[in-house]
Structure formats: C-alpha cells, structure tokens
C-alpha positions in Angstrom: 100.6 163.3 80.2 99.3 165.7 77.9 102.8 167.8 77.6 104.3 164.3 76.9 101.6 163.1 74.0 102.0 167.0 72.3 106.1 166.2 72.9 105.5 163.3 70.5 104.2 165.5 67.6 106.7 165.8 65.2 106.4 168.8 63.2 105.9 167.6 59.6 103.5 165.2 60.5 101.3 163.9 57.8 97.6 163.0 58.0 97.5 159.4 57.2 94.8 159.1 54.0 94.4 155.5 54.5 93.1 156.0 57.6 90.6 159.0 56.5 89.3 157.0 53.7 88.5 154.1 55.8 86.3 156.3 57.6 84.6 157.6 54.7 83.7 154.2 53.6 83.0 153.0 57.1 80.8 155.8 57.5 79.1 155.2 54.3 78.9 151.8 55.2 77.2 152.3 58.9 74.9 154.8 57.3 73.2 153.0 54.3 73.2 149.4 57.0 69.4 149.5 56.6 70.4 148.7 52.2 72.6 146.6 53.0 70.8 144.3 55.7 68.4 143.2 52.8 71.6 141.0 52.0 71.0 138.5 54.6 66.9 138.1 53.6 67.4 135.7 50.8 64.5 135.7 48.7 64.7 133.3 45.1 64.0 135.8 42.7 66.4 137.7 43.9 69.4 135.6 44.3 71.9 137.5 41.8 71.3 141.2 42.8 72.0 139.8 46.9 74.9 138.2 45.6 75.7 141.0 44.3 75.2 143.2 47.1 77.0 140.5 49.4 80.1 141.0 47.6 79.5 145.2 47.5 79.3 145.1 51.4 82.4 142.2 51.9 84.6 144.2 49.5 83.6 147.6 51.7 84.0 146.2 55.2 87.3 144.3 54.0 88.4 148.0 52.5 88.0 149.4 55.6 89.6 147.3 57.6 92.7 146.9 55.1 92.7 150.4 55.5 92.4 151.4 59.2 94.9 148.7 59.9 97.4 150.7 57.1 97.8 147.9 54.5 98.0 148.4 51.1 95.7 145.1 50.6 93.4 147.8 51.6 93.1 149.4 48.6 92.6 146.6 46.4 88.0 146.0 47.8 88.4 149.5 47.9 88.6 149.8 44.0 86.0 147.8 43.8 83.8 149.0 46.5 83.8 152.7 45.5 82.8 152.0 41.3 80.6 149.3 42.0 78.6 151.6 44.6 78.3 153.7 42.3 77.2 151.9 39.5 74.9 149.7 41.4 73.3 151.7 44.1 72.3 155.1 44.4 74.5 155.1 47.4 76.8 158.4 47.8 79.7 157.5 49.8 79.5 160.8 51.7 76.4 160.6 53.1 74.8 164.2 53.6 76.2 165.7 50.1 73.0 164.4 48.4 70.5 166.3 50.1 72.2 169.4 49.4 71.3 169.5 45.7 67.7 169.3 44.5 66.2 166.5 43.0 67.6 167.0 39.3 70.9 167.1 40.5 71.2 164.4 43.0 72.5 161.6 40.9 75.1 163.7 39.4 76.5 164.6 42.9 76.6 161.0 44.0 78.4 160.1 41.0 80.3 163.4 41.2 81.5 162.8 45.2 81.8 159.2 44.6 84.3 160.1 42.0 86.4 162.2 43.9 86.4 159.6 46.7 87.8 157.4 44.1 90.4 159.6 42.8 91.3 160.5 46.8 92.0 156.8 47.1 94.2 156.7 43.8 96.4 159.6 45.2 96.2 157.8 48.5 97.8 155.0 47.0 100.4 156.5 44.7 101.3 158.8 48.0 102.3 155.8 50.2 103.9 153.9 47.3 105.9 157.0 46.7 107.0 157.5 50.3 109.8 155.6 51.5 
C-alpha cells in the first residue's frame, strides 16, 4: 500500500499554498480562541468592538475553510482577515514568532510576519490564477 501511495507521486509535484495558508490561519485562529470567545459574551458597551471581532473571526474561519477546500472564494475573508488582524488586535498570525523578540520589538514582528503572511497569500493567489 505504501509502494502504491509513493507510485502516485509525480515528480514535479507542487506544494499546494492554499492549503498551507489555511493552516497558518487555522492555527492562528485555534491559538488566540481564548480572544476570540469574548465574541459570544455580549456586553452593551461593547457592542461595536464584538461586532467587530465577530466579523474578524467569521471572515478567518470562512478563509480557512475556502482554502483547505481549494477555492479561490478563499482568498477573498482571507484579505480581510489577515489586515484587519493586524490592525485591530495585537494578534500575530504565526503564533510563537512574538516571543522571540523582546518587548520593544514585538509589535513590529507581528506586523512584520503578518505582512509576509499577507504577501504569501497574494503570490498564492497570482500562482493558481497563473496556472492552467
């Protein structure tokens, strides 16, 4: 069984980067849950910033899945997932990278890896769009 799964490799097989950024952002989303949970304690004085939040986490969980199941829908929460995590959390979307700076440097690596996730996902796209 094994001898006939490694038969099936073909030789210039590409890594599918739809797939790897769906887990980066699934990751990211599994990770930071705990932030993301306060969405479904509705408080009133802080309607907007849930709502907010709400549509953070719906646009992630409908990137990944877009993703993982290979359609270019995919992308579209994705472009909106990856900048608005940035811009409204201090969420890095690769989780550990963070803690490997010190203090003074830490919101420059989120935005920093958050931006190359963002840029991965852009040459993601154009890659697929480009293939036949």
């Amino acid at each position: 069984m094994i001898a006939h799964a490694i038969g099936e490799l073909k030789p210039n097989h590409t890594l599918d980067t739809g797939r790897v950024l769906a887990i980066i952002l699934g990751a990211c989303l599994i990770y930071h849950i705990d932030t993301f949970s306060s969405v479904f304690t509705a408080r009133t004085l802080s309607v907007i910033p849930l709502f907010i939040s709400g549509l953070i986490f719906t646009a992630g969980g409908l990137a990944v899945t877009g993703l993982w199941l290979r359609k270019l829908w995919g992308y579209i929460p994705a472009y909106f997932f990856i900048p608005a995590i940035t811009m409204f959390s201090d969420i890095s979307l690769v989780p550990f990278l963070p803690t490997l700076f010190p203090g003074e440097f830490q919101a420059w690596s989120i935005v920093v890896s958050n931006l190359a996730v963002l840029l991965f996902s852009v040459w993601s796209l154009l890659h697929k769009m480009k293939a036949p």
